[in-house]
C-alpha positions as CSV (number, residue, x, y, z in Angstrom):
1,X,29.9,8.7,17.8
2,X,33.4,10.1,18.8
3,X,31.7,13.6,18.7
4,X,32.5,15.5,21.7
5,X,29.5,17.3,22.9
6,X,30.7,20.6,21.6
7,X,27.3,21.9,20.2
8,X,23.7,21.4,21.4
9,X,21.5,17.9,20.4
10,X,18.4,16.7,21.1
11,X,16.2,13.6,20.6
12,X,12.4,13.5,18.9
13,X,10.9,10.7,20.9
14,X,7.0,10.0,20.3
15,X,5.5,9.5,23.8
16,X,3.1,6.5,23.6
17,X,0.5,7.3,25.6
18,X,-0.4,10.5,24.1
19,X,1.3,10.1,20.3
20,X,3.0,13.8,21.2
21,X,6.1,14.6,20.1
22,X,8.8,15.2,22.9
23,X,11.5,17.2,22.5
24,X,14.5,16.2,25.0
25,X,17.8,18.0,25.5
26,X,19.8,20.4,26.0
27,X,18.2,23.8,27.1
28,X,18.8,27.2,25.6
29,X,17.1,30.0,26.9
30,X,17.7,31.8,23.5
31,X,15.3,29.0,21.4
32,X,12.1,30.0,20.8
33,X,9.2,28.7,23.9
34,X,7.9,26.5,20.9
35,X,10.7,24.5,20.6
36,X,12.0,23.9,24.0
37,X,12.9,21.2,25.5
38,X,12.9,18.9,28.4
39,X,16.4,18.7,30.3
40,X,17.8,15.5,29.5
41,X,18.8,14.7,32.4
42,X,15.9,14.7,34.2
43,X,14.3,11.7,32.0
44,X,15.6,8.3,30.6
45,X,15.4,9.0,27.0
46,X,15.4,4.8,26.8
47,X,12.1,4.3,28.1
48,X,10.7,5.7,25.0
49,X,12.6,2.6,23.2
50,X,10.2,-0.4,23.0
51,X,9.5,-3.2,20.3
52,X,6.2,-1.2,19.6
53,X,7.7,2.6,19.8
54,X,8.2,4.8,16.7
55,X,11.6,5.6,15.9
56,X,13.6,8.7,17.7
57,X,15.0,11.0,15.8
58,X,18.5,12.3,17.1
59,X,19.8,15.9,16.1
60,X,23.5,16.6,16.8
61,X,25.0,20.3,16.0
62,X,21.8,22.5,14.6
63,X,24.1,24.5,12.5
64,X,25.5,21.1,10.9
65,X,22.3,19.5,11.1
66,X,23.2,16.0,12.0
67,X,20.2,13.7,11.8
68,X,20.3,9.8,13.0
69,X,17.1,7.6,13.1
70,X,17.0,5.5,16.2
71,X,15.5,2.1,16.5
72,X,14.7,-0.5,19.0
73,X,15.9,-3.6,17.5
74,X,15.3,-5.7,20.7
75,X,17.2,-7.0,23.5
76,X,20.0,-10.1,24.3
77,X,21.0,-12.0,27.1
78,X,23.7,-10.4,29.1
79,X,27.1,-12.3,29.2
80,X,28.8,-12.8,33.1
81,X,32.4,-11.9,31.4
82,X,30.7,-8.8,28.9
83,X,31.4,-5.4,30.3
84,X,28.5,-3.0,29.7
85,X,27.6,-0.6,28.1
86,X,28.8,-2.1,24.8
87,X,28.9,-1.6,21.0
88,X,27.8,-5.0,19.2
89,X,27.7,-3.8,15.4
90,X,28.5,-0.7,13.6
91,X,29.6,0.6,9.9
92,X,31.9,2.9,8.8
93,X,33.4,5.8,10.7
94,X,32.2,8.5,12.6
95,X,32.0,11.9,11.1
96,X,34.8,14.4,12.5
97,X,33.5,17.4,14.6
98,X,32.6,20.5,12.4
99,X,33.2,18.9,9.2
100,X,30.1,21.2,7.7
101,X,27.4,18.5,8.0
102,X,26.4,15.8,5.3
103,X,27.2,18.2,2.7
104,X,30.9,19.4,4.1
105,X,31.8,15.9,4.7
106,X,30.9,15.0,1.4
107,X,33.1,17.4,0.2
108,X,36.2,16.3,2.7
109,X,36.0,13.0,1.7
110,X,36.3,13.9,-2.1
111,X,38.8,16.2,-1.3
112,X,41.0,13.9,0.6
113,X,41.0,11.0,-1.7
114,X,42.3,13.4,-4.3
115,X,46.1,14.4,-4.0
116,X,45.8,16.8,-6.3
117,X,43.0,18.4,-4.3
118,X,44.1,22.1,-3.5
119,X,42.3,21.6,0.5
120,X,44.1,18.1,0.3
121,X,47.3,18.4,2.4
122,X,45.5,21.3,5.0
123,X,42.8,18.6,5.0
124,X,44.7,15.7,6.2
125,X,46.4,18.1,8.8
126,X,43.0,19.1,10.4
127,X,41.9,15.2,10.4
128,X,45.4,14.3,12.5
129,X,47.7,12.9,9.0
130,X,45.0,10.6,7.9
131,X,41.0,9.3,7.7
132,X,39.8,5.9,6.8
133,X,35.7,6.8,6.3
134,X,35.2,2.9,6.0
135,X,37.1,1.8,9.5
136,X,34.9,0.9,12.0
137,X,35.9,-1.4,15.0
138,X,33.0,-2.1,17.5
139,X,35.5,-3.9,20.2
140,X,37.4,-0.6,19.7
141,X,34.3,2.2,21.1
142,X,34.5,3.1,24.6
143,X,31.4,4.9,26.3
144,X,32.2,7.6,28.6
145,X,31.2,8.2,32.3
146,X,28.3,10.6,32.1
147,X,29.5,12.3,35.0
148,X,33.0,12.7,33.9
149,X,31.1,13.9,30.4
150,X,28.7,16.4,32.4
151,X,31.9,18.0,33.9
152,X,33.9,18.4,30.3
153,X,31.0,20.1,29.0
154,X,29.2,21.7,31.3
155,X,31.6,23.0,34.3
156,X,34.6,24.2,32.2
């Protein structure tokens, strides 16, 4: 996603056996008991992805309220000269961190395509000088090591 863990997220996965809904994360002793969640590093999140699973749902940033449906869509043969983890397909770009959601980013893209736009110029500096919302390159994403991840966000 390009999204650098800065806020809390956490997947809805159904568990198939018992058709519960499982709740895995990030935990934060300051949410409520009824909506904790399993640590998510103590389970593989893809073994609840098979051709006959329900979709997950993936929340990203609970004041922004990111929401992505997950899918298995199957598997392929691995290549000898692929390197793994890898991105196959995408579309369009990433929102940037703490844009304000669906809604604020709906509102920066309008207001950068607009010179005229009074938030235009302060806009484009925030974003780095520019933002192409249709680019998308799937040679181009990298996947981080999860253990060089774990450090950035959690042993600052």
């Amino acid at each position: 996603m390009g999204w650098q863990d800065h806020h809390l997220h956490e997947f809805l996965v159904v568990d198939g056996r018992s058709g519960t809904v499982e709740r895995i994360g990030i935990p934060d002793r300051e949410v409520p008991e009824d909506r904790s969640c399993t640590a998510g590093w103590t389970v593989q999140v893809t073994d609840y992805f098979t051709f006959s699973a329900s979709p997950a749902l993936y929340l990203y940033d609970f004041g922004d309220d990111w929401q992505h449906v997950l899918m298995y869509e199957g598997t392929s043969s691995a290549e000898e000269s692929a390197t793994y983890p890898r991105c196959i397909s995408g579309a369009r770009r990433c929102p940037p961190e703490d844009c304000g959601g669906a809604h604020g980013y709906a509102e920066l893209l309008t207001a950068i395509a607009d010179p005229d736009n009074p938030d235009y110029a302060e806009l484009l500096a925030w974003l780095g000088g520019g933002f192409d919302p249709m680019a998308f390159d799937a040679a181009a994403v990298t996947f981080d090591d999860p253990q060089k991840r774990w450090k950035i966000a959690f042993e600052k």
